[in-house]
Legacy VTK file of the C-alpha trace (Angstrom):
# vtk DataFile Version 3.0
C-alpha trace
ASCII
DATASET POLYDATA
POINTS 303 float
-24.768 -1.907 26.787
-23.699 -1.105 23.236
-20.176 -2.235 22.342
-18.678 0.598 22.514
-19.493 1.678 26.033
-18.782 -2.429 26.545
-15.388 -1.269 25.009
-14.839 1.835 26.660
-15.801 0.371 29.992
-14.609 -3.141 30.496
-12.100 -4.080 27.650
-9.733 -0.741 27.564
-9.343 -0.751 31.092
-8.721 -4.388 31.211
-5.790 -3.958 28.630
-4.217 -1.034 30.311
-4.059 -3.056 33.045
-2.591 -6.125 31.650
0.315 -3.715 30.317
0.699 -2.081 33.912
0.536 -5.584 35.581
3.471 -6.830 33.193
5.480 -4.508 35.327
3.996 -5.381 38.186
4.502 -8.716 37.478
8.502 -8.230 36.568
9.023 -6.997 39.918
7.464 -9.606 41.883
9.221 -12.221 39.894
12.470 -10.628 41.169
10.266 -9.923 45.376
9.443 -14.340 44.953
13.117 -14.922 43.670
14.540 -13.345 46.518
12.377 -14.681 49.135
12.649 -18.699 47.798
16.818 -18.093 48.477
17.027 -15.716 51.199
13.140 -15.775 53.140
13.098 -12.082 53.122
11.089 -9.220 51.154
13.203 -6.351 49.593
12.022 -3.557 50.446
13.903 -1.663 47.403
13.532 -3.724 44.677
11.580 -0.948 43.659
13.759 1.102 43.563
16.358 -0.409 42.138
14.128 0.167 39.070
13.976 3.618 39.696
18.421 3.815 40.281
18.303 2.294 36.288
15.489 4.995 35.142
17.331 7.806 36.311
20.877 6.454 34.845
19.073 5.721 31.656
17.718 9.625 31.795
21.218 11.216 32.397
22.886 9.134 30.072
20.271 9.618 27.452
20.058 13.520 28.257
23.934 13.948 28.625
23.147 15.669 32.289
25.443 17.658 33.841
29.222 16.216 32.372
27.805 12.716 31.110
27.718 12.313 27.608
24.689 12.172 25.769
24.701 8.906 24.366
22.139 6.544 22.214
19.120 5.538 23.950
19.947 1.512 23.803
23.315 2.504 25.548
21.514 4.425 28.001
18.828 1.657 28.810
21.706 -0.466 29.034
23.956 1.268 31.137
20.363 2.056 33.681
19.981 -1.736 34.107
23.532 -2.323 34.497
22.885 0.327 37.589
20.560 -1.681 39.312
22.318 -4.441 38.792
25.336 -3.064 40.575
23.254 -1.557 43.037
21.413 -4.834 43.765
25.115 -6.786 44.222
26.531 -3.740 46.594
23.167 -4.722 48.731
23.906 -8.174 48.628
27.588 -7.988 49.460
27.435 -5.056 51.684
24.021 -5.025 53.775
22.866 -9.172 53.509
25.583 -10.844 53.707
26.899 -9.546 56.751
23.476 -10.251 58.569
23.289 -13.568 56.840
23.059 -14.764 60.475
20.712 -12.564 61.966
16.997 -12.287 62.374
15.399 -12.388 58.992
13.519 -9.123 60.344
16.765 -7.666 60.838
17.508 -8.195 56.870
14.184 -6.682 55.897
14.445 -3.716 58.091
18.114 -3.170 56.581
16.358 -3.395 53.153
14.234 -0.945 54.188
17.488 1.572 54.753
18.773 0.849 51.586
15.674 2.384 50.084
15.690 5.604 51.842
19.686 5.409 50.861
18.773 5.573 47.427
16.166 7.940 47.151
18.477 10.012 49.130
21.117 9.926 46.848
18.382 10.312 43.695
17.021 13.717 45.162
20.445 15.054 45.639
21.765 13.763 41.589
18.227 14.958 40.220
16.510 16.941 42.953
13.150 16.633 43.977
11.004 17.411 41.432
9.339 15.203 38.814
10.902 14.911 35.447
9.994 14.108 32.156
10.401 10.369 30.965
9.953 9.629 27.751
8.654 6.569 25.861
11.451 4.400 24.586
9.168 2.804 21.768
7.077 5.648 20.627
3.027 5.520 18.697
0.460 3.824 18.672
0.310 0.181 17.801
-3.433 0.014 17.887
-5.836 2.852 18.511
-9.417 2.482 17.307
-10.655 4.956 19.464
-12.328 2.865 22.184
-8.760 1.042 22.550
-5.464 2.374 22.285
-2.115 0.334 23.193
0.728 2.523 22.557
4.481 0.384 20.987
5.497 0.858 24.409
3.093 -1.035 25.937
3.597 -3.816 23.458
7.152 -3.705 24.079
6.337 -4.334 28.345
4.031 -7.565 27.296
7.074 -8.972 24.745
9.742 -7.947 27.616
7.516 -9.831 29.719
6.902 -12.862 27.838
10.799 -13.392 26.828
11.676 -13.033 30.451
9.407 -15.570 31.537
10.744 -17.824 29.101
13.978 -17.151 29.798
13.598 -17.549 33.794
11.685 -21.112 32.678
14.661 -22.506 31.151
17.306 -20.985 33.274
15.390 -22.682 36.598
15.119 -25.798 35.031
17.870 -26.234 32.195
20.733 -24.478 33.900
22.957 -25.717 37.029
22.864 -22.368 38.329
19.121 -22.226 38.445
18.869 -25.035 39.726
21.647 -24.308 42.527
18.962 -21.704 43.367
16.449 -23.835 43.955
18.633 -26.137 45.844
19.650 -23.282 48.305
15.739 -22.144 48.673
15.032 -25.713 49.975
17.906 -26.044 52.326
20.771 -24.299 52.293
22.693 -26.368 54.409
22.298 -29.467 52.732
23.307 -27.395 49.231
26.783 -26.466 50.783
27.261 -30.165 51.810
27.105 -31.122 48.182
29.679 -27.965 47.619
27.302 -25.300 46.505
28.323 -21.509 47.602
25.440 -20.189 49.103
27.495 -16.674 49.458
27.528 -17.348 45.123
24.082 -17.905 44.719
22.915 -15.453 46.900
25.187 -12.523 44.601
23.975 -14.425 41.487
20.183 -14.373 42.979
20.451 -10.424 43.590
21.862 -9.675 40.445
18.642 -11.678 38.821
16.531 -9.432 40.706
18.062 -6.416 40.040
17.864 -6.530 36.293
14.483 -7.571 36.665
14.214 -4.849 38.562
15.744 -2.370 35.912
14.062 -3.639 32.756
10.757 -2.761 34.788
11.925 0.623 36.061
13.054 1.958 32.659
9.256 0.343 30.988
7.411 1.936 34.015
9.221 5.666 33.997
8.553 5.382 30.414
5.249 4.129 30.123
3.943 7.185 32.816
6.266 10.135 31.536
7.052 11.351 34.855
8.864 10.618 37.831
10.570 11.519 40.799
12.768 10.321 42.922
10.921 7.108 45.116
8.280 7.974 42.487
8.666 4.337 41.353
8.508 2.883 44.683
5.156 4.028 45.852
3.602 3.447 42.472
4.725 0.322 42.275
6.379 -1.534 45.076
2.873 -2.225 47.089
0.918 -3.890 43.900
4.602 -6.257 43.011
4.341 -7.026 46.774
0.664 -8.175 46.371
1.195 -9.304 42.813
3.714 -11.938 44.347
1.747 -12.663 47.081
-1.165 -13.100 45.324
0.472 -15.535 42.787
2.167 -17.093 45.622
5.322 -16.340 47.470
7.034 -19.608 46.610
5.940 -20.029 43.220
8.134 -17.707 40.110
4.835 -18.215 37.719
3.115 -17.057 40.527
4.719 -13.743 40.401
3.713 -13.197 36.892
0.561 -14.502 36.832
-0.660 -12.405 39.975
0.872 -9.349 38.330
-1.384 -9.679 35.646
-4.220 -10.170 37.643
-3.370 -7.441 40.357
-2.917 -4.956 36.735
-5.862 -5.619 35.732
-7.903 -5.495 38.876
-6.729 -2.454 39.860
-7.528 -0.592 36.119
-10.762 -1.811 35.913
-12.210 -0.733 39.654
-10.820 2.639 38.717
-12.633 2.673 35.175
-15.729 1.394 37.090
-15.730 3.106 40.224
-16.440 6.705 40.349
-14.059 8.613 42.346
-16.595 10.528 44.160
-17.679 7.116 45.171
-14.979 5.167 46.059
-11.588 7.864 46.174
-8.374 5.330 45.217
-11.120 2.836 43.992
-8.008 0.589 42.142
-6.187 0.133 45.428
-9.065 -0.939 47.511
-10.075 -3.533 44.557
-6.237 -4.556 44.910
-5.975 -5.058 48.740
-9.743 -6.688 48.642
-8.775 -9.480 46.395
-5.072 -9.809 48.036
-7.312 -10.186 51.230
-10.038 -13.031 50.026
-6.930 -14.952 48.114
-5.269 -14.615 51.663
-8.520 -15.691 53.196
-9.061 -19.015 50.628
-5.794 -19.901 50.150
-3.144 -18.815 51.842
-0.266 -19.765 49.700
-1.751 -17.985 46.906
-2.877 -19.135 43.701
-0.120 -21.102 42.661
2.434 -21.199 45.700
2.992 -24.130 48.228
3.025 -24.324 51.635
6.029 -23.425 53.094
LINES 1 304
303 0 1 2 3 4 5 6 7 8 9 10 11 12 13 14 15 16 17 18 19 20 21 22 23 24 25 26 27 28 29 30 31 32 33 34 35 36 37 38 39 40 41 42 43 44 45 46 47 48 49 50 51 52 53 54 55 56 57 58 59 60 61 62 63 64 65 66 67 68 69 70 71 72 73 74 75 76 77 78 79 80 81 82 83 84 85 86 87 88 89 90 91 92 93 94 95 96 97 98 99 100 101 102 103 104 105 106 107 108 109 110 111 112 113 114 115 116 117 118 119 120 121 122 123 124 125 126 127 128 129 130 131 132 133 134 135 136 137 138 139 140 141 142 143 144 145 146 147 148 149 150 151 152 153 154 155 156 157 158 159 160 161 162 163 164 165 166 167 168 169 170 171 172 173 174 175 176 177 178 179 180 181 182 183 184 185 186 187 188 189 190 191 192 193 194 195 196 197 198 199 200 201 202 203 204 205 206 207 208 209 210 211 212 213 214 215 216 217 218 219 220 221 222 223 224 225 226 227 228 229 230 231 232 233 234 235 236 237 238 239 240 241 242 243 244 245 246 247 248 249 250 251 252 253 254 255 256 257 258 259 260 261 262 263 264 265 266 267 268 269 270 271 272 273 274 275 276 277 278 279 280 281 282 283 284 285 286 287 288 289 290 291 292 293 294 295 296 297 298 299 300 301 302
């Protein structure tokens, strides 16, 4: 194998990948942060990404009687959407079923999705629309490999973010008062810590997660559609975090990366005439033998 086809074969795909797992990986850090406070899996933390791509797109368009402002206002007002979004789910869906069967919570999670792709199609319709890159050309393209600015932007976003979320966990009192309520949340409100707090703080987190990835992913494909986001990429952050393991926030990241570049490389290898969704078989094979070896994941604990 000459190093080109080696190139072409093994080492593009497995860079297109990393890129796409970065995303992957941002929205399983926000699926592991909410299930360490409140045991559940949001079932539109997807889409919260896709609420902050479509704000970002109207803004940045001036649709219908917005004004069309500068892109870096636009981004920001799209993740200050999901942000919002994410605190009206905490305040007005979890917190009243705080009590309840943690099924109950993820079902409810569930309706908030189909809420807001609902209210998507009817603001934007139902048709795919055009995205464009926020950070446009090529940073490197030698032919056989090609990562585009944007894609360079996702792995910095990524890497900042992950510093960030290091020393917020374990510098800050309010990460730690999240880790304090994910171990036992009745001995953190003995010591006078508001789990209501923590759990709006915790949402909030995961929403702007949720919105920096959004705004990278609509970006990075050029297209999308309302709940476009969700069934790209809500099913590889859900096995990206377990993968990495549910408990563990490096986890999240790590099996992003992993699942990204898993995924790219069965579909560079795989014919399609062979194997037809080749990249999400590889996915749910390797989810499966992880699941099989270690349950916890790679780097999560026993819970």
């Amino acid at each position: 194998m000459s190093a080109e086809v080696l190139a072409l074969d093994v080492v593009a795909p497995a860079v297109s990948g990393f890129i796409q797992g970065s995303v992957y990986g941002l929205l399983g850090l926000g699926l592991v942060l909410l299930y360490k406070s409140n045991r559940i899996f949001n079932f539109a933390q997807a889409e919260f990404g896709g609420v902050a791509a479509f704000v970002w797109i109207f803004f940045d368009t001036g649709r219908g009687v917005l004004p069309n402002l500068p892109t870096p206002v636009a981004v920001l007002l799209g993740i200050l959407a999901a942000v919002l979004v994410a605190l009206l789910t905490e305040r007005l869906v979890v917190r009243p079923l705080f009590n309840a069967p943690k099924i109950t919570v993820v079902v409810a999670t569930a309706g908030v999705l189909l809420l807001l792709i609902a209210v998507e199609g009817f603001l934007y319709g139902g048709e795919a629309g055009s995205f464009p890159a926020i950070f446009s050309g090529d940073a490197v393209n030698s032919g056989a490999i090609r990562v585009t600015n944007q894609g360079v932007a996702i792995v910095v976003v990524l890497a900042v973010l992950s510093i960030l979320a290091a020393l917020f966990f374990s510098r800050s009192p309010f990460g730690t008062a999240i880790l304090a309520v994910s171990q036992e949340a009745t001995a953190a409100r003995l010591v006078g810590i508001s789990v209501e707090r923590i759990s709006a703080l915790t949402w909030g987190i995961a929403g702007f997660l949720a919105g920096v990835a959004g705004i990278l992913l609509a970006g990075t494909i050029g297209l999308a559609a309302p709940g476009s986001l969700t069934g790209l990429a809500l099913v590889p952050a859900f096995t990206a975090a377990v993968f990495g393991g549910v408990t563990s926030l490096p986890g999240a990241l790590v099996g992003g990366i992993v699942i990204g570049i898993i995924e790219s490389e069965a579909q560079a290898l795989i014919p399609k005439e062979n194997l037809p969704g080749a990249g999400k078989v590889a996915l749910f094979v390797a989810l499966l033998l992880v699941l099989l070896v270690r349950p916890a994941g790679l780097l999560g604990k026993e819970t």
